[in-house]
VOGU-195613 format. One record per residue (C-alpha): x, y, z. Coordinates in steps of 0.05 Angstrom, whole numbers, plus 5000, padded with zeros to 4 digits. Each point is the difference from the previous one (the first is absolute). Layout:
<rs>
{r {X; Y; Z}};
...
</rs>
This chain:
<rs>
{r {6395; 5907; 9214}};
{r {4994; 5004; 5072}};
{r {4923; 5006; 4989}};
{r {4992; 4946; 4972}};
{r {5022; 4945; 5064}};
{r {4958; 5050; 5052}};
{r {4942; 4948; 5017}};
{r {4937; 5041; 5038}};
{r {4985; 4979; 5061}};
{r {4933; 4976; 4980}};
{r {5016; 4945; 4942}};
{r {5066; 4980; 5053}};
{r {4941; 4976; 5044}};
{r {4958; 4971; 4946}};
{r {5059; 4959; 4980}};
{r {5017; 4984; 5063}};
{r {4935; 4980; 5037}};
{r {5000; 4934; 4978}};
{r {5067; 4987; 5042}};
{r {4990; 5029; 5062}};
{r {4937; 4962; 5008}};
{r {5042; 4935; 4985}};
{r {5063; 5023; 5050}};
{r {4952; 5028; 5053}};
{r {4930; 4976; 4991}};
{r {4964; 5055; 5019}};
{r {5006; 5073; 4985}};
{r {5018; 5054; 5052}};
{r {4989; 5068; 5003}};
{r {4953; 5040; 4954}};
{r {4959; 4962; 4947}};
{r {5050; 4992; 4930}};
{r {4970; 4994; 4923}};
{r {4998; 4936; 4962}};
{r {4964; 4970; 4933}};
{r {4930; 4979; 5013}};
{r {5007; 4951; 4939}};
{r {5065; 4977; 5009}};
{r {5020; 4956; 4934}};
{r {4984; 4928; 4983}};
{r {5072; 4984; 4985}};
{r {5038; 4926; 5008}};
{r {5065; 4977; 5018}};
{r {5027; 4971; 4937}};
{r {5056; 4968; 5046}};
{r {5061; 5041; 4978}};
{r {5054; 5004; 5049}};
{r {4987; 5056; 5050}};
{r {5057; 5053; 5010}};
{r {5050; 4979; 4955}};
{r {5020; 5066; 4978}};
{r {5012; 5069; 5032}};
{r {5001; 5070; 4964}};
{r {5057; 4997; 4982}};
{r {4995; 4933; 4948}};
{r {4943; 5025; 4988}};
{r {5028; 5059; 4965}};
{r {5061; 4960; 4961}};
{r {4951; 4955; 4979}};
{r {4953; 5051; 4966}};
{r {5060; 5042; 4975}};
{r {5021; 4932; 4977}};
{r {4941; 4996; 4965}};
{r {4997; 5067; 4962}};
{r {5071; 4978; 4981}};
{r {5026; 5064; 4989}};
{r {5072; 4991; 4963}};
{r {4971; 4959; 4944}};
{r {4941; 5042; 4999}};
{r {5036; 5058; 4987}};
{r {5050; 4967; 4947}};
{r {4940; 4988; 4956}};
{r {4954; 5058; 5024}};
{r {5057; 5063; 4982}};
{r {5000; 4991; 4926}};
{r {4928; 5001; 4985}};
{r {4986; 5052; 5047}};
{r {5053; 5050; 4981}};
{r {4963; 4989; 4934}};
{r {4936; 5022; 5020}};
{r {5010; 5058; 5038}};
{r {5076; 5023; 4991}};
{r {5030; 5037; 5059}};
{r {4946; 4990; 5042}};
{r {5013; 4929; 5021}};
{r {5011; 5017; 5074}};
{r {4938; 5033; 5002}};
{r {4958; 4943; 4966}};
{r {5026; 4955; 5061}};
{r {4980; 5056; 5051}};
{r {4916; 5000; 4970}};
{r {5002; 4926; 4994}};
{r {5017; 4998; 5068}};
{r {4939; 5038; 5016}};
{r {4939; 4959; 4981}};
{r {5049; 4932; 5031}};
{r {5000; 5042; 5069}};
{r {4924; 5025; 4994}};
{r {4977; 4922; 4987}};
{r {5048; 4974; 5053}};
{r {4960; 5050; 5054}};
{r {4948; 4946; 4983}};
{r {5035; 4941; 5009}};
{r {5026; 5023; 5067}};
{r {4931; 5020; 5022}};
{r {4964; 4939; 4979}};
{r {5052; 4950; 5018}};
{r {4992; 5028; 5072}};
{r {4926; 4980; 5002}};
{r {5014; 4935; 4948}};
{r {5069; 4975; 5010}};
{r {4987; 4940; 4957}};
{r {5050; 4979; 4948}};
{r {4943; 5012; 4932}};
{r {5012; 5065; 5019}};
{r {4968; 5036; 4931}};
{r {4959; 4940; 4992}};
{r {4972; 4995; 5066}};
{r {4994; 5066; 5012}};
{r {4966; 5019; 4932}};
{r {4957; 4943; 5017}};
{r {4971; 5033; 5065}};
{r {4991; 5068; 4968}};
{r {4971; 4974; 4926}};
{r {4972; 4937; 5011}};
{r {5031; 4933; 4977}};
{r {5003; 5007; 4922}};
{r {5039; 5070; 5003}};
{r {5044; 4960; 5054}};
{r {5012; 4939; 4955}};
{r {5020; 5041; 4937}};
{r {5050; 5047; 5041}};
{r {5039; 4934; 5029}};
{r {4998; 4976; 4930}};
{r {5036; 5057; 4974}};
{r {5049; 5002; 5051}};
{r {5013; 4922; 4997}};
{r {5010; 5019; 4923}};
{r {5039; 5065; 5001}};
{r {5057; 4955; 5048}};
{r {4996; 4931; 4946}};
{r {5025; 5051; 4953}};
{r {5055; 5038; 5040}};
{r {5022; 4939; 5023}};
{r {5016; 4965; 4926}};
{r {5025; 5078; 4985}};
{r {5048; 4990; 5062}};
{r {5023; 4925; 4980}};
{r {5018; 5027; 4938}};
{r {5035; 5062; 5013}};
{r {5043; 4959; 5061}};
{r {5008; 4948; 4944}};
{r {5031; 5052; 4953}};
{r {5045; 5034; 5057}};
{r {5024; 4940; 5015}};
{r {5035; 4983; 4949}};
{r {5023; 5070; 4979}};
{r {5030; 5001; 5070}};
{r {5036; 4936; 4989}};
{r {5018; 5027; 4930}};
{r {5030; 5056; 5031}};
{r {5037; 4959; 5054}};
{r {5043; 4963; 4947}};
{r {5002; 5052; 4952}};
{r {4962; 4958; 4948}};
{r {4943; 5014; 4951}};
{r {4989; 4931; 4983}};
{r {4978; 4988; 5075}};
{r {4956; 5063; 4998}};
{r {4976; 4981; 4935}};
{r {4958; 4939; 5028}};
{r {4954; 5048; 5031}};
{r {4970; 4999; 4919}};
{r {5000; 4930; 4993}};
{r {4933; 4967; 5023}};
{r {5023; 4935; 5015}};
{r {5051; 5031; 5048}};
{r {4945; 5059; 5030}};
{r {4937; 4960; 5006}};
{r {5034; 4943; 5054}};
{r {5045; 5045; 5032}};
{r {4933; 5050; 5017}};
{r {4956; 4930; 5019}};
{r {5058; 4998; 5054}};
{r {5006; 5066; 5030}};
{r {4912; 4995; 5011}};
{r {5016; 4930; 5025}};
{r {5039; 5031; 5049}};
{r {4961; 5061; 5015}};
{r {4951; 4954; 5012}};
{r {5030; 4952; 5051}};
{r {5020; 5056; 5041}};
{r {4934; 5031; 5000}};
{r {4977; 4931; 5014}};
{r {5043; 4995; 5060}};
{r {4965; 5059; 5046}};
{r {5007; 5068; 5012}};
{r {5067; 4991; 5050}};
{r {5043; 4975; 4942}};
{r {4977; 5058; 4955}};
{r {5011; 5052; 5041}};
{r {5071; 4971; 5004}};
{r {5015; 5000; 4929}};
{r {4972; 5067; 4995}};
{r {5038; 5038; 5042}};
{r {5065; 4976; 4965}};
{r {4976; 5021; 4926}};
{r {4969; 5065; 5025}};
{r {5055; 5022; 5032}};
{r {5043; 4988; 4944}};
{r {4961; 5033; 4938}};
{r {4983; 5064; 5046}};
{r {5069; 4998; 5023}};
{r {5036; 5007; 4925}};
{r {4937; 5041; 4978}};
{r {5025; 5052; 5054}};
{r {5075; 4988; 4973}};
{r {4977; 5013; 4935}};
{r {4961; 5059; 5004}};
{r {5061; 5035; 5042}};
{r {5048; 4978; 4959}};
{r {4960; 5028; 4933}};
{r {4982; 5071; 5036}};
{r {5067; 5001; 5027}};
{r {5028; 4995; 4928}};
{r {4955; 5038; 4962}};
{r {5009; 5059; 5046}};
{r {5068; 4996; 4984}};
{r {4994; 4997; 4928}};
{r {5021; 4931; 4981}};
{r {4943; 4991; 4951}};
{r {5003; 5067; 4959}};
{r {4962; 4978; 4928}};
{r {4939; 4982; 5049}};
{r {5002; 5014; 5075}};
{r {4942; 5054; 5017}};
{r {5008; 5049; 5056}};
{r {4942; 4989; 5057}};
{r {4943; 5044; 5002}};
{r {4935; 4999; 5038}};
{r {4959; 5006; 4936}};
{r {5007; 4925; 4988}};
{r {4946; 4998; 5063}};
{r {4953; 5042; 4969}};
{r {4941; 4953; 4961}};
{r {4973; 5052; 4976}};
{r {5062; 5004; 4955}};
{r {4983; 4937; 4953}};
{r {4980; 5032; 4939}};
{r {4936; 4953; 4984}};
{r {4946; 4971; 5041}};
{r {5007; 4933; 4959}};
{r {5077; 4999; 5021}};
{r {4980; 5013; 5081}};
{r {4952; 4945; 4998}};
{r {5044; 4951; 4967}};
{r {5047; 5022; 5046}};
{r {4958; 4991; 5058}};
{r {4983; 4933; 4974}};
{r {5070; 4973; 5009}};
{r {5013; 5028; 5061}};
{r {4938; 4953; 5032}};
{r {5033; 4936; 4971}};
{r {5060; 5030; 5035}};
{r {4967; 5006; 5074}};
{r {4956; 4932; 4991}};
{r {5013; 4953; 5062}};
{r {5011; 5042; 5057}};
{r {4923; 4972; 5026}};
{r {5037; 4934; 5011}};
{r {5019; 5028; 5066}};
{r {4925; 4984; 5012}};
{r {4980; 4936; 4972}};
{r {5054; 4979; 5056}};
{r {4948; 5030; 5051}};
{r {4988; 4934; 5034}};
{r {5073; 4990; 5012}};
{r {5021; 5069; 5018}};
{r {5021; 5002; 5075}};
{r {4986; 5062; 5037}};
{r {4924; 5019; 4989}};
{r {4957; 5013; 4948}};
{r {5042; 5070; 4978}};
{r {5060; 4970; 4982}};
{r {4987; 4976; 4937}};
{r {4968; 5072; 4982}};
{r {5072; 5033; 5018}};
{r {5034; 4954; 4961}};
{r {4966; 5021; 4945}};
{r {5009; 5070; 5012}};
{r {5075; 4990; 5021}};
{r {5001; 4961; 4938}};
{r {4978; 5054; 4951}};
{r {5045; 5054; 5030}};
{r {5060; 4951; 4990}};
{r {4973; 4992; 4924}};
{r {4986; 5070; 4980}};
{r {5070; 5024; 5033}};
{r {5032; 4944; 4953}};
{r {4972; 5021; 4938}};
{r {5005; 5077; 5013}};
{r {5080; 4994; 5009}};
{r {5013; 4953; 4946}};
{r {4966; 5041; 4958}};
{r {5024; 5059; 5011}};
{r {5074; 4964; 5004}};
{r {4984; 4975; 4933}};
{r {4982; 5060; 4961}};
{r {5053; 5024; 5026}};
{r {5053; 4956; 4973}};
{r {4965; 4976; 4930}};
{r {4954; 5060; 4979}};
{r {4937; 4981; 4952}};
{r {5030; 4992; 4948}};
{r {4994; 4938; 4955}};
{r {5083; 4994; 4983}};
{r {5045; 4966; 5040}};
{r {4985; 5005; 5074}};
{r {4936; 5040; 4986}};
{r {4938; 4974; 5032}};
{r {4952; 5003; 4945}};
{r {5043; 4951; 4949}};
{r {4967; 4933; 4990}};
{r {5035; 4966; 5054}};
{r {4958; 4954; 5044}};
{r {5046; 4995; 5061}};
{r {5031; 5067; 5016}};
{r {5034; 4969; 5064}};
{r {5043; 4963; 4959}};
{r {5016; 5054; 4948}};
{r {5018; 5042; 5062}};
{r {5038; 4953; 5052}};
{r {5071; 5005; 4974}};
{r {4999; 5073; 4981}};
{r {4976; 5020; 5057}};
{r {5024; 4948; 5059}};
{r {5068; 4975; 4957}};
{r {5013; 4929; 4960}};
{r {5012; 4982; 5075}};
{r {4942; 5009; 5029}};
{r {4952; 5007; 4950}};
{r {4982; 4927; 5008}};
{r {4967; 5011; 5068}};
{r {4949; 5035; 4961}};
{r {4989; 4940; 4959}};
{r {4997; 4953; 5070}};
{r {4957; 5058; 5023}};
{r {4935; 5000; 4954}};
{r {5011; 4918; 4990}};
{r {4994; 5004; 5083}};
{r {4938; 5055; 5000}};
{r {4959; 4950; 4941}};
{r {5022; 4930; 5040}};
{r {4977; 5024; 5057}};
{r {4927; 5033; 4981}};
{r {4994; 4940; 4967}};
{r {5004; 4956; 5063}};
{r {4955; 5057; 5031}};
{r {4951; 5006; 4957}};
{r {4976; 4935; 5011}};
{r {4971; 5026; 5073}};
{r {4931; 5047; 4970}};
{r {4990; 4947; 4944}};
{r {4998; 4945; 5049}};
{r {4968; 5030; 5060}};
{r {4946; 5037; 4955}};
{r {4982; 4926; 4979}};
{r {4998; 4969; 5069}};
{r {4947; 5055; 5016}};
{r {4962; 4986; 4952}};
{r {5003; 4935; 5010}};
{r {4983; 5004; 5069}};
{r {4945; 5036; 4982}};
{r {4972; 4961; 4947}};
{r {5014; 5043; 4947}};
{r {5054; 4944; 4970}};
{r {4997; 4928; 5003}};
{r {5012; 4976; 5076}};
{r {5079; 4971; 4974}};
{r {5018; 5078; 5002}};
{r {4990; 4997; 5078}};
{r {5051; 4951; 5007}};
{r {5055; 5016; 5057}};
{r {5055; 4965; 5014}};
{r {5001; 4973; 5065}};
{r {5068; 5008; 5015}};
{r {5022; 5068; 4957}};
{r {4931; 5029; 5010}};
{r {5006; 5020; 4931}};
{r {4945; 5003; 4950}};
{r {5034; 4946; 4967}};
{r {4959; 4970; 4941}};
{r {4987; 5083; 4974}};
{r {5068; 5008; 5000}};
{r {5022; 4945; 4966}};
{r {4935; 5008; 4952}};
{r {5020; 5068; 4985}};
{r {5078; 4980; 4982}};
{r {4972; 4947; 4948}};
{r {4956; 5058; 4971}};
{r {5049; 5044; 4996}};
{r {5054; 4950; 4963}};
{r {4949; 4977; 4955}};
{r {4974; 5064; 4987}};
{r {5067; 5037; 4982}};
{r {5032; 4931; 4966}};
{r {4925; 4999; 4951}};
{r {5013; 5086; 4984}};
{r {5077; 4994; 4989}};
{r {4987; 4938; 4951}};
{r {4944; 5028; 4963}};
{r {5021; 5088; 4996}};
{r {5046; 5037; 5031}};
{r {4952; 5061; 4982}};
{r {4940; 4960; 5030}};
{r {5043; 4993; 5070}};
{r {5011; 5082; 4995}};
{r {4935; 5014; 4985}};
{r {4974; 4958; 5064}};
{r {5053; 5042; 5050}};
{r {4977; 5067; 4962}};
{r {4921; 4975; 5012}};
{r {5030; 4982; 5078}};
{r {4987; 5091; 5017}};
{r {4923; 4978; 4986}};
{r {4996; 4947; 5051}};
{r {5041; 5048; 5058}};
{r {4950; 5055; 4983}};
{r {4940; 4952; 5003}};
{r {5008; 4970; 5067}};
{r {5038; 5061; 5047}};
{r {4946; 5045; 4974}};
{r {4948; 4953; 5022}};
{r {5034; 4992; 5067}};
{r {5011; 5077; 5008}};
{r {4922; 5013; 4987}};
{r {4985; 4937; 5050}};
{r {5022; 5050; 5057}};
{r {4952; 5053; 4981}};
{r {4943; 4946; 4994}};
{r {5013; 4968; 5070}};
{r {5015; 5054; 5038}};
{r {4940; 5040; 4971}};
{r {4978; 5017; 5076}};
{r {5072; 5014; 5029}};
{r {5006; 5062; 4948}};
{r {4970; 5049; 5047}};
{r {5027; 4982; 5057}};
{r {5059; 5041; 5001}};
{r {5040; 5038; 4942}};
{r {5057; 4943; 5001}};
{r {4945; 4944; 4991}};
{r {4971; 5045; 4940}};
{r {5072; 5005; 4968}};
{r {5033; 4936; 5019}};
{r {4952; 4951; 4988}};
{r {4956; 5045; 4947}};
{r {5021; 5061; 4953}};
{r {5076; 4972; 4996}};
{r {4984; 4927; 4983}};
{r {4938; 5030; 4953}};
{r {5056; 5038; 4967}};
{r {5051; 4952; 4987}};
{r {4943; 4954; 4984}};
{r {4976; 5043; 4943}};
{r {5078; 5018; 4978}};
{r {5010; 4927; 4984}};
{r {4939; 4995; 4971}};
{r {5011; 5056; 4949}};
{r {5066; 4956; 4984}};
{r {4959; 4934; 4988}};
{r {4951; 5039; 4954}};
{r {5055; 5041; 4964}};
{r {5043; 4939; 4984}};
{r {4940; 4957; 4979}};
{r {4991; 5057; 4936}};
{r {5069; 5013; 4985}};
{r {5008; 4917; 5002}};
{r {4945; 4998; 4947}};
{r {5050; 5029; 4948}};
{r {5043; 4938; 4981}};
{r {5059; 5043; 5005}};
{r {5006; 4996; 5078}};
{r {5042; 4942; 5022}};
{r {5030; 4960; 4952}};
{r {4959; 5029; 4939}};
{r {4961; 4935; 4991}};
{r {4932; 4998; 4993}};
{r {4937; 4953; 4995}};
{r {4948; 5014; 4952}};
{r {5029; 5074; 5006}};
{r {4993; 5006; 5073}};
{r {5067; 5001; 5031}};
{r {5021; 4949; 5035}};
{r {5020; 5025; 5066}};
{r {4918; 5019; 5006}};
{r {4981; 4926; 4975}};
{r {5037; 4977; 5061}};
{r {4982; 5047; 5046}};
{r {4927; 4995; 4996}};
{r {5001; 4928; 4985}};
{r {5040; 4978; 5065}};
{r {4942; 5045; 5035}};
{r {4938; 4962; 4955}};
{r {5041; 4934; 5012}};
{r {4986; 5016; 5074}};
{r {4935; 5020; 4992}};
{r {4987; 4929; 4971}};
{r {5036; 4962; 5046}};
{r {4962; 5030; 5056}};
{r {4935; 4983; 4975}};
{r {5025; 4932; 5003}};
{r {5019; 4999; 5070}};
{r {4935; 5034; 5027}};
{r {4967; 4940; 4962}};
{r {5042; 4948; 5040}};
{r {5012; 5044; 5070}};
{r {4926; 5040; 4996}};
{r {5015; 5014; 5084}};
{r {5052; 5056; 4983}};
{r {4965; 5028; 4951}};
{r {4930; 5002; 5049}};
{r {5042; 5036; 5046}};
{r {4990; 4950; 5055}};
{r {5075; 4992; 5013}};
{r {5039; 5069; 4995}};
{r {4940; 5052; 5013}};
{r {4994; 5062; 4972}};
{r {4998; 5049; 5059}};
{r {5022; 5080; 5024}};
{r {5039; 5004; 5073}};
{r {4964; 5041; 5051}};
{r {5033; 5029; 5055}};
{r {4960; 4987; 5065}};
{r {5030; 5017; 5073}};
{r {5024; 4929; 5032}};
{r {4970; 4995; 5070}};
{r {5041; 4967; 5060}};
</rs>
């Protein structure tokens, strides 16, 4: 992985130019390279170094929440492909890395906080640019009403398990009781979020700490005892096989695999929308991104492997293919004891609060750049002047989200599953976009040197394509009402009605805006343009 924080010598002075002629006014020395069109971006008056590499990577693992991710992830995985779970996380992982090469590399040219909007926006033109911050700005509505409902439903099976009482676990199933108690935990997610980047970062580093911290417990604690034999109907003995993807017996099981793997990795690229308040230069945010991934993947591999290990795939008892929902919680006493099984519990209701409060930060910046770009309606752009947060977004995007996931739990609970299953579509959608963005703008870097040809060309194209072979995939097998829930509108399943009609729904809404804000969609205020390296005299 060393490779991959090795900067060359040329981009360092790219990156750099535009400070030294701030700190020293002049250049000395031999002439260095800069951007002859260097880009029309604005200061949407977000507050300016307010957090370092470091937050920047506990907020994006934050983000990708990766206890409860995994405690709903593991069963229907294991389903699909067996065995081979471990290795389903490791070619996920690839096409995330391949399309964060392209964020890095465009976020060092166009660190602005749209980041796939912006930047699909300079490469495509403004209608391509509009429809990929549309799905993004949908894809987080719906993870973050899947969130409030999941922390919801922890919540109280955490307290249930405090006092030893089913009845207080129970209200989890009772509406009246769920509904208010999730309109609470956004409201809060929401004020914090509201409250700037500094108070996040706070909060974060407390409830990342503690899920990774009793993830790692866990996973040596279930090794430790299935190597000694303490689960003998279904403990499975390592082997490197389970790596092997070539090992899934079906191409329809790898790519429904692969398909819940993405939802697994979504929201490490929130490490850039924070570009604009990322202290340190204009690489930071792309390390914390890549930091951020290698954390991730790491995560998932062990607690795979540690998991197979102890349950098996079977679908009795401990077995990972049975029709359990949360396997955390069907593990957490047998493997960490009665004692401390409830940290498990306090562990994914930690890893869903917190992405919630998170996952407010793409939604809301994504918005403000649009905004500020007349893409939205000027209210977007709001800031407040004293949290220099994009304050009206955020708030916006809380009320959407508590309407949104009060109006699905009231009407079908099939109809809110169908809309997180439909949620792959959108993540496909707008990171392939952003991944073939980098091939479009850097056109004229490719041939410049080998790494420009890989780095910001074949490896984005690749992971580009990859997700788009996904988005196309899903889109037929979500035509058969089985997939999902098993419901279905005139015969076309439902998880494909949603899917294509959040994406038409956009499609309409936009045509609406160009009629009211025709200056974006001219061109005439984020230009569509190419960088071109040109020596930068003294």
């Amino acid at each position: 992985m060393c490779q991959i924080s090795v900067e060359p010598v040329l981009l360092w002075s790219i990156v750099t130019n535009q400070n030294m002629r701030d700190q020293h006014g002049a250049h000395h020395g031999s002439p260095e390279l800069r951007y002859e069109n260097e880009p029309d971006l604005k200061d949407k008056g977000l507050s300016h170094n307010a957090i370092g590499l470091v937050g920047s990577v506990v907020v994006a693992i934050s983000t990708v929440a990766p206890v409860y991710t995994l405690t709903g992830a593991l069963g229907p995985t294991v389903r699909e492909v067996g065995v081979h779970l471990p290795a389903i996380f490791l070619i996920g992982f690839v096409p995330m890395l391949l399309v964060a090469f392209a964020y890095r590399e465009l976020n060092k040219v166009v660190p602005d906080a749209g980041t796939s909007f912006t930047w699909t926006v300079k490469a495509f033109g403004p209608r391509v640019g509009w429809m990929t911050g549309w799905g993004l700005v949908m894809a987080t509505i719906i993870v973050l009403s899947n969130l409030a409902g999941i922390g919801t439903s922890f919540f109280y099976l955490t307290l249930g398990k405090l006092f030893d009482s089913d009845w207080v676990a129970s209200w989890d199933g009772n509406k009246a009781i769920h509904i208010p108690t999730c309109m609470v935990f956004i409201a809060i997610a929401t004020a914090i979020s509201y409250r700037g980047m500094t108070v996040t970062k706070r909060v974060q580093y407390f409830l990342v700490v503690l899920q990774l911290a009793v993830l790692a417990v866990f996973i040596a604690m279930a090794i430790g005892k299935a190597t000694s034999g303490d689960f003998p109907d279904t403990s499975l003995s390592f082997s490197f096989g389970w790596l092997n993807p070539f090992g899934v017996e079906n191409f329809a099981a790898l790519t429904a695999g692969l398909s819940l793997s993405i939802f697994m990795y979504w929201g490490w690229d929130t490490a850039l929308t924070m570009n604009e308040e990322t202290a340190g230069g204009r690489k930071v945010p792309g390390r914390a991104a890549m930091v951020t991934l290698v954390v991730i993947v790491c995560a998932y591999l062990m607690t795979g492997i540690a998991t197979l290990m102890v349950a098996g795939v079977g679908d009795t008892g401990l077995g990972l293919n049975s029709d359990d929902t949360n396997i955390f919680a069907k593990l957490a006493d047998p493997v960490m004891g009665s004692g401390f099984g409830i940290m498990l519990f306090i562990a994914v209701l930690a890893s869903s609060v917190a992405s919630l409060q998170t996952t407010f930060i793409p939604v809301a910046r994504t918005a403000l750049a649009m905004s500020t770009y007349e893409a939205l309606p000027p209210a977007f752009a709001r800031v407040h002047p004293r949290y220099k947060t994009p304050g009206f977004a955020t708030v916006t995007a809380g009320v959407v989200t508590g309407v949104f996931y009060t109006v699905m739990t009231l009407v079908s609970t099939s109809v809110l599953e169908d809309t997180i299953a439909a949620l792959g579509l959108m993540i496909c959608f707008y990171y392939a976009l952003t991944a073939f963005s980098s091939v479009r703008y850097f056109r004229h870097d490719l041939r410049r040197s080998v790494r420009d040809f890989f780095i910001k060309g074949a490896m984005p194209l690749i992971g580009g394509l990859m997700l788009s072979a996904i988005f196309v995939k899903t889109l037929v097998d979500a035509w058969n009402p089985d997939y999902g829930s098993g419901s279905s509108v005139f015969g076309i399943g439902s998880v494909f009605v949603i899917g294509v009609g959040v994406l038409l729904l956009g499609a309409i809404f936009m045509e609406v805006t160009a009629r009211r804000s025709p200056r974006f969609f001219r061109g005439e205020v984020l230009k569509v343009d190419t960088p071109v390296l040109v020596p930068d005299e003294d």
